[in-house]
LOVEX-501587 format. One record per atom (N, C-alpha, C, CB): atom name; x, y, z. Coordinates in Angstrom, 3 decimals, padded with zeros to 6 digits. Glycine has a CB too. Example, Ala and Ser with C-alpha at 12.3 -4.5 7.8 and 13.67 -1.06 7.14 Angstrom:
! LOVEX-501587
  gupa      east     north        up
     N   013.190  -005.690   007.800
    CA   012.300  -004.500   007.800
     C   013.200  -003.300   007.800
    CB   011.308  -004.473   009.046
     N   012.850  -002.250   007.080
    CA   013.670  -001.060   007.140
     C   012.900   000.030   007.870
    CB   014.084  -000.598   005.725
! end
This chain:
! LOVEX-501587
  gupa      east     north        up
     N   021.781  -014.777   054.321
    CA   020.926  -013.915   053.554
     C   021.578  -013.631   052.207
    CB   020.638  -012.615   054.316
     N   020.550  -013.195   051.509
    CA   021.059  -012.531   050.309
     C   021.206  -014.014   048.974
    CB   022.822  -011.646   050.847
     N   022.048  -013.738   048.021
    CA   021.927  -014.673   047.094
     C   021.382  -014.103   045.930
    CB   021.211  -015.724   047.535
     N   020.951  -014.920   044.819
    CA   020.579  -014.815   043.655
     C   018.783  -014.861   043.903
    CB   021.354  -016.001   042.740
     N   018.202  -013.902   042.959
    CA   016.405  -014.079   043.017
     C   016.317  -015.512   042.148
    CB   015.293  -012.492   042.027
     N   015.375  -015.750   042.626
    CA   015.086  -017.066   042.343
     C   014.462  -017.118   040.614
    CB   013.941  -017.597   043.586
     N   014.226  -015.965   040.405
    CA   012.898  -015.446   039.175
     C   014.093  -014.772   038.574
    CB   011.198  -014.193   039.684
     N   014.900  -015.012   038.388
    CA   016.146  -014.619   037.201
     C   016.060  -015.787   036.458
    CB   017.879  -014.364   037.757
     N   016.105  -017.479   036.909
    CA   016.127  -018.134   035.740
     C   015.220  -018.495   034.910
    CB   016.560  -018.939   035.875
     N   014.057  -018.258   035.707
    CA   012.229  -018.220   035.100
     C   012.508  -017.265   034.152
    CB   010.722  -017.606   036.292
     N   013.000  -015.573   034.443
    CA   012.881  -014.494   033.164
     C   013.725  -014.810   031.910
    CB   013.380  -012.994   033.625
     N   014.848  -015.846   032.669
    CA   015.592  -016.004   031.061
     C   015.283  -017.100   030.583
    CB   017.165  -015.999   030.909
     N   014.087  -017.895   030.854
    CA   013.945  -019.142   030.363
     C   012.537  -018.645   029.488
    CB   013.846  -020.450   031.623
     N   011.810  -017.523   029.785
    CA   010.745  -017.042   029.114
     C   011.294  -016.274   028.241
    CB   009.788  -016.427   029.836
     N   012.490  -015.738   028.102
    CA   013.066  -014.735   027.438
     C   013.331  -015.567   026.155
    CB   014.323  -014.042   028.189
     N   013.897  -016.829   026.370
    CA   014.576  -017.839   025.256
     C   013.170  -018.387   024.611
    CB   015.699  -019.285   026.016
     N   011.945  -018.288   025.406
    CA   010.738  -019.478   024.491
     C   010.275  -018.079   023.454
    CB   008.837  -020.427   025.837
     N   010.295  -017.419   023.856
    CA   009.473  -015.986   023.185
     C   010.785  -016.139   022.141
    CB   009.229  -014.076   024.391
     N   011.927  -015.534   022.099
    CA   012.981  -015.417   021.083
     C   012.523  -016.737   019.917
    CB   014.688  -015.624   021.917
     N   012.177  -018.285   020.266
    CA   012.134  -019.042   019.578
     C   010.993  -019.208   018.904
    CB   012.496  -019.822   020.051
     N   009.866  -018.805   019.354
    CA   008.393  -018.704   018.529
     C   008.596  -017.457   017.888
    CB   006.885  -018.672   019.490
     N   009.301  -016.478   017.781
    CA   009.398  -015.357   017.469
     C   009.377  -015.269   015.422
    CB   010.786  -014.887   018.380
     N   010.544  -016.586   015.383
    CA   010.563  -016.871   013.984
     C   009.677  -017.582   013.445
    CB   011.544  -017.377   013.634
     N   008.568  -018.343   014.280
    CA   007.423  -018.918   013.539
     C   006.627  -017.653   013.043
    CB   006.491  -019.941   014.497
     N   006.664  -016.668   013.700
    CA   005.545  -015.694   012.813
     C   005.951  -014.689   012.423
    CB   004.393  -015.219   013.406
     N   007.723  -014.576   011.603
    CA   008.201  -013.607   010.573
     C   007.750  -013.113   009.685
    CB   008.922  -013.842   010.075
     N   007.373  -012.389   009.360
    CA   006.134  -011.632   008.550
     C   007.657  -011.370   007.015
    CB   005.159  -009.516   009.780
     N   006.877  -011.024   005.723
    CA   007.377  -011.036   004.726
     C   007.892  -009.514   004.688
    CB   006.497  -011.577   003.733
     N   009.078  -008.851   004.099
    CA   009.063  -007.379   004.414
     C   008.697  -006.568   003.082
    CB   010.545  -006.903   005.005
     N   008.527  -005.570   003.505
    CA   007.625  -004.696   002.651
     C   007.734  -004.661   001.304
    CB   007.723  -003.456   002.967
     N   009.438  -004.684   000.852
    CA   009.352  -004.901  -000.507
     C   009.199  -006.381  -001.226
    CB   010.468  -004.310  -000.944
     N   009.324  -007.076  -000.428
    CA   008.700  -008.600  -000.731
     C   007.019  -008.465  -001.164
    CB   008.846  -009.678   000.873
     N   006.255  -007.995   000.007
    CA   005.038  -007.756  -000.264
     C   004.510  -006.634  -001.432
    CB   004.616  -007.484   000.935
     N   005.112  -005.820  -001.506
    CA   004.762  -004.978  -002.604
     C   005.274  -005.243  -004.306
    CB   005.291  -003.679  -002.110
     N   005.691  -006.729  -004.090
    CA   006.686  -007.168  -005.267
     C   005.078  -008.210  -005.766
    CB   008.708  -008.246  -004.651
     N   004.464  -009.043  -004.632
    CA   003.246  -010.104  -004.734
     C   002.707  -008.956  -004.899
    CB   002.675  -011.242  -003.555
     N   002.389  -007.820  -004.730
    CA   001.074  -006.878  -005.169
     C   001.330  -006.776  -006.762
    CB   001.037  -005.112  -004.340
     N   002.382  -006.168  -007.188
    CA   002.388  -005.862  -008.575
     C   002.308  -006.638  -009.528
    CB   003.231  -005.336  -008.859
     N   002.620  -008.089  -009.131
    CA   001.941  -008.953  -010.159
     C   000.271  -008.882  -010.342
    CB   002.325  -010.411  -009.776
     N   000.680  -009.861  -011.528
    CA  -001.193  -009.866  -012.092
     C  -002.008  -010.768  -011.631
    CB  -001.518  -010.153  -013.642
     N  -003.292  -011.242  -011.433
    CA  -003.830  -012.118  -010.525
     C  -003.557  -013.086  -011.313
    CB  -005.198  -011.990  -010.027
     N  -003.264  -012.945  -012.371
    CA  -003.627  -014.454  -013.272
     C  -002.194  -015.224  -012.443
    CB  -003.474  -014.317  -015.655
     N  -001.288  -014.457  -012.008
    CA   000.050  -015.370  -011.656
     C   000.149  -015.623  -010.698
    CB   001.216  -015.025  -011.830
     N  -000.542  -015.131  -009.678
    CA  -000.724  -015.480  -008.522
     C  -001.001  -016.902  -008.140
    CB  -001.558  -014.763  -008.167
     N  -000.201  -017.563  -007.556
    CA  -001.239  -019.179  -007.119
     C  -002.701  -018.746  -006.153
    CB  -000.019  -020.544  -005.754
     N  -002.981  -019.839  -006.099
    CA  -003.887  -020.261  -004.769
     C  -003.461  -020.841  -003.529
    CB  -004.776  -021.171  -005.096
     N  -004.182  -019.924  -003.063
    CA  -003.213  -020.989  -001.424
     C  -003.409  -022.634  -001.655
    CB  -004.271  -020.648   000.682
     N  -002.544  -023.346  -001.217
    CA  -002.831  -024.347  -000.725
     C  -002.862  -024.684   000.203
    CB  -002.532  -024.879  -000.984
     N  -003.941  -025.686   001.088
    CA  -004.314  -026.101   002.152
     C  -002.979  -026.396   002.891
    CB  -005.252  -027.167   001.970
     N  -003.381  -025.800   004.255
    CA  -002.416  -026.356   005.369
     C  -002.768  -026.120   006.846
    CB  -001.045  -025.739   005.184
     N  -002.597  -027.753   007.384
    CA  -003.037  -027.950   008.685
     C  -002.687  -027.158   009.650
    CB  -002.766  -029.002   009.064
     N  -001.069  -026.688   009.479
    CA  -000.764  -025.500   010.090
     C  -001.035  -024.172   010.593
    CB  -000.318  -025.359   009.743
     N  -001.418  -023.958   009.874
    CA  -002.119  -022.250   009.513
     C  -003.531  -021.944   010.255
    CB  -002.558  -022.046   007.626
     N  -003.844  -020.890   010.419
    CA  -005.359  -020.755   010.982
     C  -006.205  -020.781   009.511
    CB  -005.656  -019.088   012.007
     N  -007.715  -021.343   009.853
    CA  -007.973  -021.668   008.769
     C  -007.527  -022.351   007.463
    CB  -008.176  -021.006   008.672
     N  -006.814  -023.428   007.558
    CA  -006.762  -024.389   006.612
     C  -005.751  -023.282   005.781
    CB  -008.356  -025.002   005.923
     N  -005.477  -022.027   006.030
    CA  -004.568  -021.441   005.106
     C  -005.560  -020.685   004.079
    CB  -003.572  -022.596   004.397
     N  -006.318  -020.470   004.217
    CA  -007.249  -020.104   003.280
     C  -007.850  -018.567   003.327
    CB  -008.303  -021.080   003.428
     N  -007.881  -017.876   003.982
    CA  -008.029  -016.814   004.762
     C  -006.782  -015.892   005.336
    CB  -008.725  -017.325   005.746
     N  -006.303  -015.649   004.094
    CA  -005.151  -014.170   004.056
     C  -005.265  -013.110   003.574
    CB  -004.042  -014.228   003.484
     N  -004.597  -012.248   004.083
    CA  -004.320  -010.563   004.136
     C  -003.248  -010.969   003.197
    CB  -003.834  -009.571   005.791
     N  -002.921  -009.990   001.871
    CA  -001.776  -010.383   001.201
     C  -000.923  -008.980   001.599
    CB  -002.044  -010.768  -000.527
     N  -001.490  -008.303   001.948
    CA  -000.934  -006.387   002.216
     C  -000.230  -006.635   003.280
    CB  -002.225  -004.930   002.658
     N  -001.240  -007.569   004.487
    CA  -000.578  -007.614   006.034
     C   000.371  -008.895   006.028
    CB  -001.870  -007.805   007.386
     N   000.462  -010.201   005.346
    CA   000.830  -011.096   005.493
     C   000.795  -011.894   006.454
    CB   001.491  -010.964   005.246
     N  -000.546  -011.685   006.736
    CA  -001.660  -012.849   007.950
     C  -002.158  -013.820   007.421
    CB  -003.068  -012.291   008.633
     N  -002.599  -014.929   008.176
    CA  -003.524  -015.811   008.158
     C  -004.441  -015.608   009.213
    CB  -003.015  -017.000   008.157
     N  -005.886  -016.029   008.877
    CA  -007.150  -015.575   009.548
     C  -007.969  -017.101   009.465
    CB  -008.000  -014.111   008.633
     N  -008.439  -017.033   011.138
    CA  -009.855  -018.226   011.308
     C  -010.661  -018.473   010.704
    CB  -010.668  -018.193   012.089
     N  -011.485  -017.821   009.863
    CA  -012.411  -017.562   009.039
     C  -012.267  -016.034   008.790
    CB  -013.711  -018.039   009.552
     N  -013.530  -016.112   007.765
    CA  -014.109  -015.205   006.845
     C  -014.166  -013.680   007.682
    CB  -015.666  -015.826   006.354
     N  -015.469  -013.883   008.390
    CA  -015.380  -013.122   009.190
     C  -014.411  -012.351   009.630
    CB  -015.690  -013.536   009.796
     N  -013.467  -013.166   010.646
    CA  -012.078  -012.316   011.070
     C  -011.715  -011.305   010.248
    CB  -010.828  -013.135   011.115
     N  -011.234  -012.396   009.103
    CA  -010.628  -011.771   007.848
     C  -011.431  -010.636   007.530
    CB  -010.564  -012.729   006.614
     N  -012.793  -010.192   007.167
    CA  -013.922  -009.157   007.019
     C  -012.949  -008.167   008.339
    CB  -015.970  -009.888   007.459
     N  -013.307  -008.311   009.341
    CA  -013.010  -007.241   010.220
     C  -011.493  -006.936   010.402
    CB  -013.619  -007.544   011.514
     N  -010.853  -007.547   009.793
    CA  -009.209  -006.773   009.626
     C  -009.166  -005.997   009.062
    CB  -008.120  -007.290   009.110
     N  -009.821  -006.292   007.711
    CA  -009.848  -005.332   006.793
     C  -010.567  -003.828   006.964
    CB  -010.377  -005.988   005.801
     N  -011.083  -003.434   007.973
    CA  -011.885  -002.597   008.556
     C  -010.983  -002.122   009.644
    CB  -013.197  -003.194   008.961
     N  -009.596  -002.582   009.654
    CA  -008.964  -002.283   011.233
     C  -007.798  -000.700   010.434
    CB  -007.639  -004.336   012.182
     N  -007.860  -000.082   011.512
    CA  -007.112   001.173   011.205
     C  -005.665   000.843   010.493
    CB  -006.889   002.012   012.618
     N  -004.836   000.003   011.464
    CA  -003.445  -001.004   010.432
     C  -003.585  -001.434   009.973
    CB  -002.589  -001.799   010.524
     N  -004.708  -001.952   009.210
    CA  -004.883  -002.704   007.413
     C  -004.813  -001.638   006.975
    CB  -006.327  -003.589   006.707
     N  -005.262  -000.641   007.139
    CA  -006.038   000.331   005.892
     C  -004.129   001.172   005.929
    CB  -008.142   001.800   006.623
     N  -003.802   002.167   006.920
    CA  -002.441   002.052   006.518
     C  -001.363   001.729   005.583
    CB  -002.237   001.672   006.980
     N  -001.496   000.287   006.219
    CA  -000.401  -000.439   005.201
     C  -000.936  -001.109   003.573
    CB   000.220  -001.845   006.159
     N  -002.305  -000.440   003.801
    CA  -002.306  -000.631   002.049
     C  -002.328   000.340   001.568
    CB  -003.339  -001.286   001.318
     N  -002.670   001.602   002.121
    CA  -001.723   003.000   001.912
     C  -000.448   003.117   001.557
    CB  -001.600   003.690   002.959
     N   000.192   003.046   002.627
    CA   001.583   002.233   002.335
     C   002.134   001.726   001.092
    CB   001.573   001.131   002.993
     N   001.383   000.907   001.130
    CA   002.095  -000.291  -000.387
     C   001.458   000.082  -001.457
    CB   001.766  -002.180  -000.381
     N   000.670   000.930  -001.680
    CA  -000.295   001.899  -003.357
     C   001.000   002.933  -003.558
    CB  -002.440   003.270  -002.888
     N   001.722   002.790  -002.850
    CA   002.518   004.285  -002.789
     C   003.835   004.229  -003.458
    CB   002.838   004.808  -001.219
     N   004.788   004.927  -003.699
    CA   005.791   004.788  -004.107
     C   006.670   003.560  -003.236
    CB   006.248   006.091  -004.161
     N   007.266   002.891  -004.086
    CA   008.349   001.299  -003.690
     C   009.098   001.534  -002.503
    CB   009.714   000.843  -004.951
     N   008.895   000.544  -001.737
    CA   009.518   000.762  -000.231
     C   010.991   000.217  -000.670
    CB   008.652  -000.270   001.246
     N   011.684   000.679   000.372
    CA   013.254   000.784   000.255
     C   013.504  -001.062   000.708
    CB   014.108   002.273   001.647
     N   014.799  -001.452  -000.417
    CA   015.017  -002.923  -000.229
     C   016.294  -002.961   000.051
    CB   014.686  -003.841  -001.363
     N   017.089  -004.009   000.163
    CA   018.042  -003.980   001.129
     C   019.795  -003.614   000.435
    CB   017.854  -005.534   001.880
     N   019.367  -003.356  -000.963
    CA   020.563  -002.862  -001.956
     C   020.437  -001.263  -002.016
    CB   020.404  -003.563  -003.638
     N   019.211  -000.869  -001.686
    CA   019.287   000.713  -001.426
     C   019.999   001.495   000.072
    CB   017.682   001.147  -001.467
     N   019.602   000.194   000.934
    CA   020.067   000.730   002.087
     C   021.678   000.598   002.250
    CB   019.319   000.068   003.192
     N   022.498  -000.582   001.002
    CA   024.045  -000.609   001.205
     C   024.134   000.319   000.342
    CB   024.971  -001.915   000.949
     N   023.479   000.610  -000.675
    CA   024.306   001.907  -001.509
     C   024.057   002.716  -000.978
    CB   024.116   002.342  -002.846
     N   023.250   003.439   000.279
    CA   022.921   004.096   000.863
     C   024.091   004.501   002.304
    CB   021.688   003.577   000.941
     N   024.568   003.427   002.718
    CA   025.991   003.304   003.377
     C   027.009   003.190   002.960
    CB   026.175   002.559   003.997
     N   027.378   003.063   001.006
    CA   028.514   003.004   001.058
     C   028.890   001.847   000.647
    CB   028.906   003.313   002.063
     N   028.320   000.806   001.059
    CA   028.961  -000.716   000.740
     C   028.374  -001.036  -000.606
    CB   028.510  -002.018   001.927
     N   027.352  -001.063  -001.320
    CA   027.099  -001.276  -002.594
     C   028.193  -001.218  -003.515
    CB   026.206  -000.481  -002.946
     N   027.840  -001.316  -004.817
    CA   028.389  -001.041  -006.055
     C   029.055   000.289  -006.080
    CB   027.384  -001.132  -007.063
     N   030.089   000.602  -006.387
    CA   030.723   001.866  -006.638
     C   030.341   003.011  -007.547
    CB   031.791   001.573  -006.993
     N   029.788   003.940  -007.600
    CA   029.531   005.038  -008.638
     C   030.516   006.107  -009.009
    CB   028.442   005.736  -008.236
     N   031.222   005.764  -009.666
    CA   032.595   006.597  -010.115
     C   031.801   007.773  -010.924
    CB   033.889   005.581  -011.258
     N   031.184   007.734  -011.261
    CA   030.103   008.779  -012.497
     C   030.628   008.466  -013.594
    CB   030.100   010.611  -012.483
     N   030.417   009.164  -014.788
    CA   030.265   008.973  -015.971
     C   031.542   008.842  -016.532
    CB   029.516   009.865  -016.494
     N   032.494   007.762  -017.200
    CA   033.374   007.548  -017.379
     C   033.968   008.901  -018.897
    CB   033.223   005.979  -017.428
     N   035.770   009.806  -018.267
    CA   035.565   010.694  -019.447
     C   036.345   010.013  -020.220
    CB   035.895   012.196  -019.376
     N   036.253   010.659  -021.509
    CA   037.650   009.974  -022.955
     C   039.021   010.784  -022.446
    CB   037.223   010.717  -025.258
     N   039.770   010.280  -022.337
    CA   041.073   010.337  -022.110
     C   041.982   010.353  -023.182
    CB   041.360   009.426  -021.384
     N   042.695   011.333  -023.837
    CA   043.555   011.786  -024.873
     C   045.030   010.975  -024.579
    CB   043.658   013.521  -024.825
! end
């Protein structure tokens, strides 16, 4: 009797496929996205087509950093309580990027303050 469950190497073999699709759908972070908002449309590209993507790539959230099946979909995201949020969110004052959070610990650039004249 007794031994190892049999469904320990099944949970860590589902544990490892999930960890690895995990980075196919890394979403852009906030101050990335709020950096593509503040430009002007004129600089913006156009998507270009890709087989990859749902919908040919053509059908994105630029706030959420989705791709959508069609039109439609895309219509009813925009109507979803977490769209509306996070474009709340991003109208708002600049989300924190990753040089605020080391000067924020300490590791950044040093701030000695205002250098005095010395006699």
């Amino acid at each position: 009797m007794g031994g190892k469950c049999p469904s320990r190497k099944v949970k860590k073999r589902r544990f490892s496929h999930k960890q690895a699709r995990r980075t196919k759908f890394e979403l852009m972070g906030d101050d990335a996205v709020y950096d593509q908002l503040q430009k002007p449309d004129a600089v913006r590209k156009p998507m270009p087509f890709d087989e990859d993507l749902p919908g040919m790539g053509q059908h994105y959230c630029l706030h959420c950093d989705r791709f959508f099946a069609n039109v439609t979909v895309r219509d009813e995201h925009f109507k979803t309580k977490k769209h509306r949020r996070r474009v709340k969110m991003l109208n708002g004052p600049k989300p924190h990027t990753q040089l605020d959070a080391e000067l924020a610990g300490g590791m950044g650039m040093p701030d000695n303050g205002p250098k005095l004249m010395s006699m």
